[in-house]
PDB file of N, H, CA, C and O in Angstrom:
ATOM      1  N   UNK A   1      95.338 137.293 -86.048  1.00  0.00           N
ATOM      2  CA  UNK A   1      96.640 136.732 -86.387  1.00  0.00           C
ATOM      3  C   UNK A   1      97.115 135.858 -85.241  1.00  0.00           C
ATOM      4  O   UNK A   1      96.980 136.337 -84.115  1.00  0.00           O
ATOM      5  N   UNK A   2      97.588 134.791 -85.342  1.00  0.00           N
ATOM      6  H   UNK A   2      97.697 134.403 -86.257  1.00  0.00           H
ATOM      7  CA  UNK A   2      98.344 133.547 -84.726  1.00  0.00           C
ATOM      8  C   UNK A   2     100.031 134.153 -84.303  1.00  0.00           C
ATOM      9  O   UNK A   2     101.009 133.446 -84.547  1.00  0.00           O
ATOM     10  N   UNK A   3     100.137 135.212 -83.805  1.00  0.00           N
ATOM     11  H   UNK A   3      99.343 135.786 -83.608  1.00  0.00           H
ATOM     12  CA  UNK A   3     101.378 135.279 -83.563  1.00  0.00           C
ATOM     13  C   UNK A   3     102.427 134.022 -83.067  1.00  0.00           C
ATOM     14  O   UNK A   3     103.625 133.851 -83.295  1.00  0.00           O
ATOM     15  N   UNK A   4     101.823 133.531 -82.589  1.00  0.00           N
ATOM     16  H   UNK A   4     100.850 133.670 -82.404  1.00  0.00           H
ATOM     17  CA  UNK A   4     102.654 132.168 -81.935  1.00  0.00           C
ATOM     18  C   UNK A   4     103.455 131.639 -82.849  1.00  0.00           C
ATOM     19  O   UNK A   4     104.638 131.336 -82.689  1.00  0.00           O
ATOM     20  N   UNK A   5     102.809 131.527 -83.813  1.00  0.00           N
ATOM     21  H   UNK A   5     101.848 131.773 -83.943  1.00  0.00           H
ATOM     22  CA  UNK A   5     103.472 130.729 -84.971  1.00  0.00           C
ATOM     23  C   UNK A   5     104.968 131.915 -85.692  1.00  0.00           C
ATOM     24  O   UNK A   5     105.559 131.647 -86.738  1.00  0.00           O
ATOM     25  N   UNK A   6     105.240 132.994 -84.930  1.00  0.00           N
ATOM     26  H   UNK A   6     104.760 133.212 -84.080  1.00  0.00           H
ATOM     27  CA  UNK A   6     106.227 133.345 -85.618  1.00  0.00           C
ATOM     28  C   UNK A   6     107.095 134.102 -84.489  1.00  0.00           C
ATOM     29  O   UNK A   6     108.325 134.142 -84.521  1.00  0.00           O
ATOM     30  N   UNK A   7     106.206 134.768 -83.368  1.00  0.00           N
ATOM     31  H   UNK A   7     105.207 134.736 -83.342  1.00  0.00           H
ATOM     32  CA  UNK A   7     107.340 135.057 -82.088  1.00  0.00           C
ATOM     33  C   UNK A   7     107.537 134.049 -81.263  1.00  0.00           C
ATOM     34  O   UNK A   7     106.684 133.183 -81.066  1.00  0.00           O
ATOM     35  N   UNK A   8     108.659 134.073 -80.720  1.00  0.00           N
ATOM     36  H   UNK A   8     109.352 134.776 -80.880  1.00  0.00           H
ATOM     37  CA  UNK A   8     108.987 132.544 -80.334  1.00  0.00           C
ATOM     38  C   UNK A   8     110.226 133.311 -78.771  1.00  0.00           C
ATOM     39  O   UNK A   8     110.980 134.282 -78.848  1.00  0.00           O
ATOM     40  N   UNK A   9     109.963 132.377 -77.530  1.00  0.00           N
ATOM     41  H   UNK A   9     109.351 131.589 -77.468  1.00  0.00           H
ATOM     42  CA  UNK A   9     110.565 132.910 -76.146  1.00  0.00           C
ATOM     43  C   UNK A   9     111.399 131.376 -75.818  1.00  0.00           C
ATOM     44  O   UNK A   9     111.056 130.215 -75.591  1.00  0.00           O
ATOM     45  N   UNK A  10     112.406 131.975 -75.917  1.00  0.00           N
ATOM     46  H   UNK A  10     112.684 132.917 -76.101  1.00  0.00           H
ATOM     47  CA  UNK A  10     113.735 131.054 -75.325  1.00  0.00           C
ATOM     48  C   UNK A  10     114.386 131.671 -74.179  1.00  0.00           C
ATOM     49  O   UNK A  10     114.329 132.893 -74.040  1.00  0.00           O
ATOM     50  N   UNK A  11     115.122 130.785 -73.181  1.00  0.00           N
ATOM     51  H   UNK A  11     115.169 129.792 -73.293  1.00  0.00           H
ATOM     52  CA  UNK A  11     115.613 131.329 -72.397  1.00  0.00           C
ATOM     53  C   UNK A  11     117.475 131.202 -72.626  1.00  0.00           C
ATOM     54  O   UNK A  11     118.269 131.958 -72.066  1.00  0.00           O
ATOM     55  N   UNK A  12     117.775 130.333 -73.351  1.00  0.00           N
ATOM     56  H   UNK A  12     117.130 129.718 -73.806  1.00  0.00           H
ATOM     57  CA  UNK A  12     118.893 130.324 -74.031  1.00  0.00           C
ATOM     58  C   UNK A  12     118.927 131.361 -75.682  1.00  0.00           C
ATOM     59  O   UNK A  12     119.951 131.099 -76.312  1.00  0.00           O
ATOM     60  N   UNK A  13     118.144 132.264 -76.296  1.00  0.00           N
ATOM     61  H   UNK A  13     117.312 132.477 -75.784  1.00  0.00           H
ATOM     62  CA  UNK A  13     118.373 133.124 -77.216  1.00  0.00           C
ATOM     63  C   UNK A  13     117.692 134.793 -76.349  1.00  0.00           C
ATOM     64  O   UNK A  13     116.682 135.117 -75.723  1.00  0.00           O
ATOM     65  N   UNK A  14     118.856 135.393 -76.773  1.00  0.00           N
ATOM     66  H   UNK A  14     119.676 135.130 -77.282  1.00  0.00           H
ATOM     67  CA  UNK A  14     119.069 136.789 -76.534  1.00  0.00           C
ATOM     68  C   UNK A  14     117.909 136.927 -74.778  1.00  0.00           C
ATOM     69  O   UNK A  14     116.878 137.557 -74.542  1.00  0.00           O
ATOM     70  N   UNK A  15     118.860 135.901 -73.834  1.00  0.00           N
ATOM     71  H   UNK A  15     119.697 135.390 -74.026  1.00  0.00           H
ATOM     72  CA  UNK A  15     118.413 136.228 -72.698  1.00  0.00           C
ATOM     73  C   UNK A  15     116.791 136.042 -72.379  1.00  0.00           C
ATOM     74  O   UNK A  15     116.419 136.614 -71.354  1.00  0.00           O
ATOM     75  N   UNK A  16     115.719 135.270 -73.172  1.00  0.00           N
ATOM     76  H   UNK A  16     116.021 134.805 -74.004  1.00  0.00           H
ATOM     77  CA  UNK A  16     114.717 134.965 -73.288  1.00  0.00           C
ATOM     78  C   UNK A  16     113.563 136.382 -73.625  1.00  0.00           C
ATOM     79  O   UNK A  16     112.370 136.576 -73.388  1.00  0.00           O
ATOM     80  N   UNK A  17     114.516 137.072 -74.205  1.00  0.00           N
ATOM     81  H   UNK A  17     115.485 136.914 -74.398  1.00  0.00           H
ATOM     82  CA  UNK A  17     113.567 138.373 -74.648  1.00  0.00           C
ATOM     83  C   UNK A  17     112.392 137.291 -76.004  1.00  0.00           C
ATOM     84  O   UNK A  17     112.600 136.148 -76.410  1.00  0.00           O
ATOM     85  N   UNK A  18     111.387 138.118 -76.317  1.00  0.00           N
ATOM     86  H   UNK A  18     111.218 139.047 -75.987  1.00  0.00           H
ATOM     87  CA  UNK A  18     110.772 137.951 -77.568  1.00  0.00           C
ATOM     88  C   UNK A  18     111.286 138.212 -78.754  1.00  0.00           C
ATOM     89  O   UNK A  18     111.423 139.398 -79.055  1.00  0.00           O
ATOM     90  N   UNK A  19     111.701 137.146 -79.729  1.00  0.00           N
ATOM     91  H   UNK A  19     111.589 136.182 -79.485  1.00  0.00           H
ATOM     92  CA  UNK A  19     112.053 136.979 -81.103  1.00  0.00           C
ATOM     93  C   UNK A  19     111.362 136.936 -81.895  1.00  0.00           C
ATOM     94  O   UNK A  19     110.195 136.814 -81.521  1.00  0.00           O
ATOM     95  N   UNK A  20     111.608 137.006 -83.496  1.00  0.00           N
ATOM     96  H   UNK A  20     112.556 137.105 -83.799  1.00  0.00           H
ATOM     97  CA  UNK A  20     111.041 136.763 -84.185  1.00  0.00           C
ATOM     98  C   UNK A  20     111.475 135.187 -84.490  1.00  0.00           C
ATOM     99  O   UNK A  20     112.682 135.048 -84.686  1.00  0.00           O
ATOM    100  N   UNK A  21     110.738 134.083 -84.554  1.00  0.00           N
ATOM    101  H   UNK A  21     109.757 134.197 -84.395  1.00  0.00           H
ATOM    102  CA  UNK A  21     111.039 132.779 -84.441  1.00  0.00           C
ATOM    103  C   UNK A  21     112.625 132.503 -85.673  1.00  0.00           C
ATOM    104  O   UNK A  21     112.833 133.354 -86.538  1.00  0.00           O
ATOM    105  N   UNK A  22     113.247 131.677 -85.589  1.00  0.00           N
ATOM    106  H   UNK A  22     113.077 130.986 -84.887  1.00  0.00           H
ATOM    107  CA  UNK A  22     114.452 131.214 -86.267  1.00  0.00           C
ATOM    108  C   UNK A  22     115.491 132.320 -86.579  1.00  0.00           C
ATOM    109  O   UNK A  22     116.523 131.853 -87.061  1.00  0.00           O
ATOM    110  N   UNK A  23     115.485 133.385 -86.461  1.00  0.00           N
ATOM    111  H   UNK A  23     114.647 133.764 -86.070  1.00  0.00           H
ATOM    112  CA  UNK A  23     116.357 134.596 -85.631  1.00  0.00           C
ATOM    113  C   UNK A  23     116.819 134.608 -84.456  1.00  0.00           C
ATOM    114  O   UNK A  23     116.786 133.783 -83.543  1.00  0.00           O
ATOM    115  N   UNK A  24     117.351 135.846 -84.586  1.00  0.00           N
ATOM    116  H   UNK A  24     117.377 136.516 -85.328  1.00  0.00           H
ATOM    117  CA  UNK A  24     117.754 136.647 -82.793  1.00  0.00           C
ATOM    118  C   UNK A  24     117.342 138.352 -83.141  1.00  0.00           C
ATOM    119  O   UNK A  24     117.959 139.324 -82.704  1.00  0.00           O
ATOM    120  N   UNK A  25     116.245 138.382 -83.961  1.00  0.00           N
ATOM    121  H   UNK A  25     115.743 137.593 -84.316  1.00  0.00           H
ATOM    122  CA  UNK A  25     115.594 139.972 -83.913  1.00  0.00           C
ATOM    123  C   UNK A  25     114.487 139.535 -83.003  1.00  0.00           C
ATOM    124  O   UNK A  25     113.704 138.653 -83.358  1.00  0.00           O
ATOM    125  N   UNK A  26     114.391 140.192 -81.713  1.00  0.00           N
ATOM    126  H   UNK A  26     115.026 140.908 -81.424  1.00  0.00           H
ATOM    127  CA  UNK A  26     114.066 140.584 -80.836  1.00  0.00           C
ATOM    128  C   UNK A  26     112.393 141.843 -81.455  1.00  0.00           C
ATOM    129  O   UNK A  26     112.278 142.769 -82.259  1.00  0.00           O
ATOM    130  N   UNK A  27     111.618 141.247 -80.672  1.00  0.00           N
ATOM    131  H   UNK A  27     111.712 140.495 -80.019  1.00  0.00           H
ATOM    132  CA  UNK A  27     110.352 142.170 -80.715  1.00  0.00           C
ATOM    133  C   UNK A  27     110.704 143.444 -80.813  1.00  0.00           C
ATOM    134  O   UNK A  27     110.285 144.244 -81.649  1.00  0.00           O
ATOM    135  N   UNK A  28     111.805 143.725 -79.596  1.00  0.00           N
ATOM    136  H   UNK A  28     112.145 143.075 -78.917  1.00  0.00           H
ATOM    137  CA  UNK A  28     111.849 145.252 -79.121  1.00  0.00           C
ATOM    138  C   UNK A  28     112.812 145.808 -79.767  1.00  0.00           C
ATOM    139  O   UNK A  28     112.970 147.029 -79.783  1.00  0.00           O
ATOM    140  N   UNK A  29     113.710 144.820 -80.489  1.00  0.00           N
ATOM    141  H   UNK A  29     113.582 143.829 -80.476  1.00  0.00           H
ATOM    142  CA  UNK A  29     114.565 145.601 -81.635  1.00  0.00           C
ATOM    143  C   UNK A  29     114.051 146.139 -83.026  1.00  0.00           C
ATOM    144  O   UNK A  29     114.509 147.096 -83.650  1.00  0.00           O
ATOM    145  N   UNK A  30     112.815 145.172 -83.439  1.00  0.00           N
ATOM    146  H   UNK A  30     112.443 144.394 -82.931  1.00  0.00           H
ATOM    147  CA  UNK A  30     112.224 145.619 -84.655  1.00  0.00           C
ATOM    148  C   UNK A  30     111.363 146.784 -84.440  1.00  0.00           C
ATOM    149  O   UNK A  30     111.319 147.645 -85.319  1.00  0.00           O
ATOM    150  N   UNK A  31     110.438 146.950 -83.004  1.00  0.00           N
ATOM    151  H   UNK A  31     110.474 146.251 -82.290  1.00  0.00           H
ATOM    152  CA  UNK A  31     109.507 147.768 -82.938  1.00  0.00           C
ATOM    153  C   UNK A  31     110.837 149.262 -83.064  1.00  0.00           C
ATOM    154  O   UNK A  31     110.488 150.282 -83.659  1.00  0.00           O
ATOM    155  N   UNK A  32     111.929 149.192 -82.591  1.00  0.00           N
ATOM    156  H   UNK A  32     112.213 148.364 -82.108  1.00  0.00           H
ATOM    157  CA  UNK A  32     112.198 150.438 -82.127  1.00  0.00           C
ATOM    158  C   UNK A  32     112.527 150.543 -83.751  1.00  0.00           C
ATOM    159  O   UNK A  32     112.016 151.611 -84.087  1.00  0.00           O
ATOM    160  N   UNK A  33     112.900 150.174 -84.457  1.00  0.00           N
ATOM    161  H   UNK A  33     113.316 149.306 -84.184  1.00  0.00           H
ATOM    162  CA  UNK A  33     113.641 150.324 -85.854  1.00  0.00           C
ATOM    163  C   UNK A  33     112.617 151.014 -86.846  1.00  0.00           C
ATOM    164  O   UNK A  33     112.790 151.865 -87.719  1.00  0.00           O
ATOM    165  N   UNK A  34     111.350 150.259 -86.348  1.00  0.00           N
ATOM    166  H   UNK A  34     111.210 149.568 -85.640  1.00  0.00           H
ATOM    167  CA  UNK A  34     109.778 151.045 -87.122  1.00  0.00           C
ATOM    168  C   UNK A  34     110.052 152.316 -86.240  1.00  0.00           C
ATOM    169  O   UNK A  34     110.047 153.313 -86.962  1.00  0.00           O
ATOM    170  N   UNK A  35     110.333 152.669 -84.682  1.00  0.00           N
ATOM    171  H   UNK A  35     110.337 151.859 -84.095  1.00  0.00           H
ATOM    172  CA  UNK A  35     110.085 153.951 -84.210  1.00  0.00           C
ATOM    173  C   UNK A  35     110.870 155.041 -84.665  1.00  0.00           C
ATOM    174  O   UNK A  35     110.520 156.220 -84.613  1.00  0.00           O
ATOM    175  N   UNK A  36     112.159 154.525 -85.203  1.00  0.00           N
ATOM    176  H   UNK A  36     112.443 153.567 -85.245  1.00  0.00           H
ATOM    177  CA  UNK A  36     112.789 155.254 -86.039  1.00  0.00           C
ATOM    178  C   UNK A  36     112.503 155.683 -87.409  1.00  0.00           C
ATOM    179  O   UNK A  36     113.203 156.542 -87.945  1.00  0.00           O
ATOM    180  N   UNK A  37     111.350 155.043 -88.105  1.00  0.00           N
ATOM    181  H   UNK A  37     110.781 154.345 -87.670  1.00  0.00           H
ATOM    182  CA  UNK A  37     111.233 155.515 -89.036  1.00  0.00           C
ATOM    183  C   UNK A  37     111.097 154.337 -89.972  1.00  0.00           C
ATOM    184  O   UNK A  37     110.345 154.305 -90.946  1.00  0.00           O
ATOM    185  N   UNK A  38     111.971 153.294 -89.539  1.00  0.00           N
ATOM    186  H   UNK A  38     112.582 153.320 -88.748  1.00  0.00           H
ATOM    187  CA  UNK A  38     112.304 152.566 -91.060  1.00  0.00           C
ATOM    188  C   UNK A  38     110.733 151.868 -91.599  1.00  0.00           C
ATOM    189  O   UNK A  38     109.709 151.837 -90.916  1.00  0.00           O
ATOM    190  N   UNK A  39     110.847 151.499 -92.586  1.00  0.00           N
ATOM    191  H   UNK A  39     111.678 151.525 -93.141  1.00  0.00           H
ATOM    192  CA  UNK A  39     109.623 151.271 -93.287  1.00  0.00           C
ATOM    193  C   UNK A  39     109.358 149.446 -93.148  1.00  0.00           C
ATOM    194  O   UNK A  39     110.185 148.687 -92.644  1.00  0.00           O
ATOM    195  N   UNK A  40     108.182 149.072 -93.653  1.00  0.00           N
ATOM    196  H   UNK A  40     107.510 149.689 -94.062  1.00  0.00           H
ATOM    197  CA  UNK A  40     108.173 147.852 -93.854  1.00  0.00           C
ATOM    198  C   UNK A  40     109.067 146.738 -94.858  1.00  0.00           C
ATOM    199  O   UNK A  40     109.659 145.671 -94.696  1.00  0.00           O
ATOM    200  N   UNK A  41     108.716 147.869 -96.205  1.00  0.00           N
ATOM    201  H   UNK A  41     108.235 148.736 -96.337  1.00  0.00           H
ATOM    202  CA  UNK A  41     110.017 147.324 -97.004  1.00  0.00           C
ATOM    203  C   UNK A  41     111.529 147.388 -97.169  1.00  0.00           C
ATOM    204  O   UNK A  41     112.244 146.698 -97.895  1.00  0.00           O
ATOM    205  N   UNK A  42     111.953 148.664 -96.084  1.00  0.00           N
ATOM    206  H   UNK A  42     111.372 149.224 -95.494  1.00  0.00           H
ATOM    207  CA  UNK A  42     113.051 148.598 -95.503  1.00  0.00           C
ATOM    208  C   UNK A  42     113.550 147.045 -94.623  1.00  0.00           C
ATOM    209  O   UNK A  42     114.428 146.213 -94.851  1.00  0.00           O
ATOM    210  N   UNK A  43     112.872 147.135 -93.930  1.00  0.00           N
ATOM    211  H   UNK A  43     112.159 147.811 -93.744  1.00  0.00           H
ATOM    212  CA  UNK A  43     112.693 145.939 -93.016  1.00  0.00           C
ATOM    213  C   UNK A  43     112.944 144.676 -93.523  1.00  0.00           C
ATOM    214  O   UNK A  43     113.571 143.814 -92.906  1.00  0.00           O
ATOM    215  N   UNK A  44     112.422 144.526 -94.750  1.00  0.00           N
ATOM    216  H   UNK A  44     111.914 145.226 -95.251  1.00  0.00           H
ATOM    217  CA  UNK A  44     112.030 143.100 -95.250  1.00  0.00           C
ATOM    218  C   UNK A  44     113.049 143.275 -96.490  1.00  0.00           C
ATOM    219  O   UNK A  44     112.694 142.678 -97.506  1.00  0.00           O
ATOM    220  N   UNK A  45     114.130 143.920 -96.563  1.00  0.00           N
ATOM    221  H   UNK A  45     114.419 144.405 -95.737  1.00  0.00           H
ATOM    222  CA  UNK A  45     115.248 144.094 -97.534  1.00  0.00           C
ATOM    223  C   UNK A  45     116.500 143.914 -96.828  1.00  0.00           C
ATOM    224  O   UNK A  45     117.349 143.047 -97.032  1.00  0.00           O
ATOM    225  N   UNK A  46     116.506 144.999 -95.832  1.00  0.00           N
ATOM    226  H   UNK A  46     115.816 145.704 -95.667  1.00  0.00           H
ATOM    227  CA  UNK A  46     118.201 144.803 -94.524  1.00  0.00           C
ATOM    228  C   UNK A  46     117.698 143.609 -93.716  1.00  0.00           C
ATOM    229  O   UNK A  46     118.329 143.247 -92.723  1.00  0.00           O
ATOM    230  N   UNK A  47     116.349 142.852 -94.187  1.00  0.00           N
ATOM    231  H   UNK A  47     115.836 143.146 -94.994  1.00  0.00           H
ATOM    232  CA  UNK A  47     116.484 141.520 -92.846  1.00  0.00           C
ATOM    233  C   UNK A  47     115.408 140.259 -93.839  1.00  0.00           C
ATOM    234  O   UNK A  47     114.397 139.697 -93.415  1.00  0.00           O
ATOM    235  N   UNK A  48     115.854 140.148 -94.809  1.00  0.00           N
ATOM    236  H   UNK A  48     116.675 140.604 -95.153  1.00  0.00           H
ATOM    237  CA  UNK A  48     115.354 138.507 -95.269  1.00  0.00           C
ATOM    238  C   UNK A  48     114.932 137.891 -95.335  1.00  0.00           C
ATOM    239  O   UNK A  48     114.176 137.458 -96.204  1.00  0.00           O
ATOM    240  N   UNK A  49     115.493 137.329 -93.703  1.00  0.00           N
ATOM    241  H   UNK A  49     116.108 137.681 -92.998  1.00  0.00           H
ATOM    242  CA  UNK A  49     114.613 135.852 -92.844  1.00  0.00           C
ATOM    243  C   UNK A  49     113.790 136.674 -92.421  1.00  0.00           C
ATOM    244  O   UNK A  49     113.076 135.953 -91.723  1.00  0.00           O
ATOM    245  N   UNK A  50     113.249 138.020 -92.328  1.00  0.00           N
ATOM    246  H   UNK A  50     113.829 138.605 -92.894  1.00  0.00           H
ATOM    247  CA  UNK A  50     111.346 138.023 -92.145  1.00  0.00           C
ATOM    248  C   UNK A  50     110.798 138.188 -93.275  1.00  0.00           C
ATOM    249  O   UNK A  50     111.295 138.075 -94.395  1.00  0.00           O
ATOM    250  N   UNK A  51     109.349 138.566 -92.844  1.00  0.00           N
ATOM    251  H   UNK A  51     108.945 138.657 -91.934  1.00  0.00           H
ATOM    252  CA  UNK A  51     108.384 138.104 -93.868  1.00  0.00           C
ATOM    253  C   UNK A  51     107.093 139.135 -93.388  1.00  0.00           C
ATOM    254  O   UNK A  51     107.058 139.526 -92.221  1.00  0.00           O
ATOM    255  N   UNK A  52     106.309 139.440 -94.120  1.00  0.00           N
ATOM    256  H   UNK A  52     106.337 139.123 -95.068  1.00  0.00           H
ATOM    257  CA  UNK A  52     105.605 140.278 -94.101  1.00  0.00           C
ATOM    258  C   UNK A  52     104.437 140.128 -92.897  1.00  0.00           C
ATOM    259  O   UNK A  52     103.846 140.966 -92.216  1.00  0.00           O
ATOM    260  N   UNK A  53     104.383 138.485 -92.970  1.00  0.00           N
ATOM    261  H   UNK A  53     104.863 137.804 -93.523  1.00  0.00           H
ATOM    262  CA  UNK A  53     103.313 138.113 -92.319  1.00  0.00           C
ATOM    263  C   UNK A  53     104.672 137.832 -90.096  1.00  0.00           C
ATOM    264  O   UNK A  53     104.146 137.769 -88.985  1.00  0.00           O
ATOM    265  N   UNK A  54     105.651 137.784 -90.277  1.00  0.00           N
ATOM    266  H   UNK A  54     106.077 137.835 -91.180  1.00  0.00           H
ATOM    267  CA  UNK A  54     106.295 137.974 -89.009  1.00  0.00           C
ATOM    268  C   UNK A  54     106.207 139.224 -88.717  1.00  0.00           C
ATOM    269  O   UNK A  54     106.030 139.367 -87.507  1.00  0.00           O
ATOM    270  N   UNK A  55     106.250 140.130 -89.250  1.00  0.00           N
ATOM    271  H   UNK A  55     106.394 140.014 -90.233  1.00  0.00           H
ATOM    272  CA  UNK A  55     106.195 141.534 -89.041  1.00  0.00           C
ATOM    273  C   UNK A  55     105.363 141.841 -88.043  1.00  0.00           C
ATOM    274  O   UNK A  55     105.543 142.171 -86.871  1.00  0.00           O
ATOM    275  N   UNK A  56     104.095 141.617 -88.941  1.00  0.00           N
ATOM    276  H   UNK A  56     103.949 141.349 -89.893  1.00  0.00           H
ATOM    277  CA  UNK A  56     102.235 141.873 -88.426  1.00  0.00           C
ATOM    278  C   UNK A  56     102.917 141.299 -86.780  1.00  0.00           C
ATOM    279  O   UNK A  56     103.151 142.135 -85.907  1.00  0.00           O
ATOM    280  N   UNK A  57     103.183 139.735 -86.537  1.00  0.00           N
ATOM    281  H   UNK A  57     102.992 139.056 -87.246  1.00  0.00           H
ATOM    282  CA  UNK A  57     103.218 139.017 -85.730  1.00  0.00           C
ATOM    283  C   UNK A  57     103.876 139.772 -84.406  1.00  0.00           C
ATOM    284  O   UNK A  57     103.679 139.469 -83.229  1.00  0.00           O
ATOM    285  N   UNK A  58     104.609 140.708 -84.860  1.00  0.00           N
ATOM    286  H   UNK A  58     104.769 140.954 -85.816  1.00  0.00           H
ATOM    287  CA  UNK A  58     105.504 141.570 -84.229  1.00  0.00           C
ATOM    288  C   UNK A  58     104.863 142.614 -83.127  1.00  0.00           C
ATOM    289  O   UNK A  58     105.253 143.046 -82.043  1.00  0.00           O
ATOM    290  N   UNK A  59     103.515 142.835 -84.053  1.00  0.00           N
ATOM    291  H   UNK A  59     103.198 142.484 -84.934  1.00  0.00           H
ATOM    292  CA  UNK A  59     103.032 143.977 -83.649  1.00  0.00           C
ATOM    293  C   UNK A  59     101.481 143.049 -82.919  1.00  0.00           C
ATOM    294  O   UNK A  59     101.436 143.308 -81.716  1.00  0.00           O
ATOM    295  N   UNK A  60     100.877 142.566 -83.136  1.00  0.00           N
ATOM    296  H   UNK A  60     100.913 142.355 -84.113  1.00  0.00           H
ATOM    297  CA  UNK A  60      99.993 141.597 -82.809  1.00  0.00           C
ATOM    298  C   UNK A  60     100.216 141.281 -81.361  1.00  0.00           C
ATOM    299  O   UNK A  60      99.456 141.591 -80.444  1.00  0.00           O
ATOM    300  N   UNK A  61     101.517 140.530 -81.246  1.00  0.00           N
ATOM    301  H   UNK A  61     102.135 140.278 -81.991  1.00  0.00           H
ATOM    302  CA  UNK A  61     102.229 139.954 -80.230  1.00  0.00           C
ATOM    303  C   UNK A  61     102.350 141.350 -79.161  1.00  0.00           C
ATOM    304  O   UNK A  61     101.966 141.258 -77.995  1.00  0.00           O
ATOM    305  N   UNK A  62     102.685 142.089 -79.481  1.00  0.00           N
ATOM    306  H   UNK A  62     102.997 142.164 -80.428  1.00  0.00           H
ATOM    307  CA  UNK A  62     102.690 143.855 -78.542  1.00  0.00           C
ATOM    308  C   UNK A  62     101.520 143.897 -78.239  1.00  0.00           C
ATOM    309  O   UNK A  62     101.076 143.893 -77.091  1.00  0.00           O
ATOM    310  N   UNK A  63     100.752 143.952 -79.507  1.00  0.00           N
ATOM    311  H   UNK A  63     101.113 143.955 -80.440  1.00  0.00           H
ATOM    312  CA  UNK A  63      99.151 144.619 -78.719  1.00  0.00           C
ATOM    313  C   UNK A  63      98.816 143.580 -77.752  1.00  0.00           C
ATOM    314  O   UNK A  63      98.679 144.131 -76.660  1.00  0.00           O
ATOM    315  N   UNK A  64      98.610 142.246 -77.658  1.00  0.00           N
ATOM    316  H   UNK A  64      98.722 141.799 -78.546  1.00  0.00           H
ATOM    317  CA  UNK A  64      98.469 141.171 -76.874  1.00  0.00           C
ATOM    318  C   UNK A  64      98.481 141.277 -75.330  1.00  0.00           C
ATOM    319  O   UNK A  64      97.674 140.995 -74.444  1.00  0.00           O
ATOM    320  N   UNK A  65     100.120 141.962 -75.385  1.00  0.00           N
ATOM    321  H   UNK A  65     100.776 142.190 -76.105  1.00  0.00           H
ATOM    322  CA  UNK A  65     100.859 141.607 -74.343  1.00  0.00           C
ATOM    323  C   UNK A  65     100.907 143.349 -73.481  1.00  0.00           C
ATOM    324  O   UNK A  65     101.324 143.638 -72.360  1.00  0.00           O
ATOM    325  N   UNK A  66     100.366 144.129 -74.436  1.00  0.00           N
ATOM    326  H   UNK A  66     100.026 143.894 -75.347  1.00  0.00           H
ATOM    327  CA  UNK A  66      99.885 145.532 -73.507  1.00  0.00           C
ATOM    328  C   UNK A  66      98.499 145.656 -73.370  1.00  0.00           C
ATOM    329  O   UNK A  66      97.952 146.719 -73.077  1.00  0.00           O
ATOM    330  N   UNK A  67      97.712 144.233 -73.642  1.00  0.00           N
ATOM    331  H   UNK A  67      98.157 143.369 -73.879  1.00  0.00           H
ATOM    332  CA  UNK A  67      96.379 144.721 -73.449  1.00  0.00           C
ATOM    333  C   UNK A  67      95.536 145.239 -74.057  1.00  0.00           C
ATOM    334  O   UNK A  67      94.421 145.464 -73.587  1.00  0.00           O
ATOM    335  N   UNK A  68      95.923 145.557 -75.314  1.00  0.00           N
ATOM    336  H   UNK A  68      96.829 145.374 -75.696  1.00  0.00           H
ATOM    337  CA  UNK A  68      95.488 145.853 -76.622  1.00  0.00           C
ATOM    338  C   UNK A  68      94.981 145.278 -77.451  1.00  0.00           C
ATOM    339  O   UNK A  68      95.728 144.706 -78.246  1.00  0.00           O
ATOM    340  N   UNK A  69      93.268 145.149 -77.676  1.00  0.00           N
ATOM    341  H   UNK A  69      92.661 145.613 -77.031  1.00  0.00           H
ATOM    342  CA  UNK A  69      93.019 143.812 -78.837  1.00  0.00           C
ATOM    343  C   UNK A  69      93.533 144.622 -80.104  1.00  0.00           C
ATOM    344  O   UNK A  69      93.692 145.843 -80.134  1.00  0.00           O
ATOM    345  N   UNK A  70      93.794 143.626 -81.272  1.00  0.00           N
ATOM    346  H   UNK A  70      93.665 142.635 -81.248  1.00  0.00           H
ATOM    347  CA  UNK A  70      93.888 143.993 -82.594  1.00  0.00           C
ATOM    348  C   UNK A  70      92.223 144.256 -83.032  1.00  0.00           C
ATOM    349  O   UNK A  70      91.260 143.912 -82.345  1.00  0.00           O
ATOM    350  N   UNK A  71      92.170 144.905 -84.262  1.00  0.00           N
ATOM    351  H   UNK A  71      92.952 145.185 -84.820  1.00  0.00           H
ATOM    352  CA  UNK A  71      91.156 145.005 -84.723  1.00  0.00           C
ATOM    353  C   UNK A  71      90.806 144.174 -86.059  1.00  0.00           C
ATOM    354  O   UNK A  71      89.693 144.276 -86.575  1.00  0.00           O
TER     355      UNK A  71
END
């Protein structure tokens, strides 16, 4: 997966944390929301502007960036 094409780093949006591109949901706000429990289609009902394939990007973009290949 091409995460690039959907997390996106500004230094003028939410303090240059990782977004999900044309938002202000934050990597580390969605991951914790899955750590709570909520589901994918939860996710993609209380939030719209994502998409199934930003989601993945979400998690892609984590494994990346801890060193983690995807499989």
């Amino acid at each position: 997966m091409n995460w690039q094409e959907y997390i996106h780093v500004d230094a003028a949006v939410l303090a240059g944390k990782p977004v999900v591109r044309g938002t202000r949901l934050s990597v580390q706000f969605l991951l914790g929301l899955f750590a709570e429990g909520m589901t994918e289609s939860q996710l993609l009902e209380n939030y719209p502007q994502l998409s199934p394939e930003s989601l993945r990007a979400v998690f892609a973009f984590t494994a990346e960036s801890t060193g983690k290949k995807t499989f």
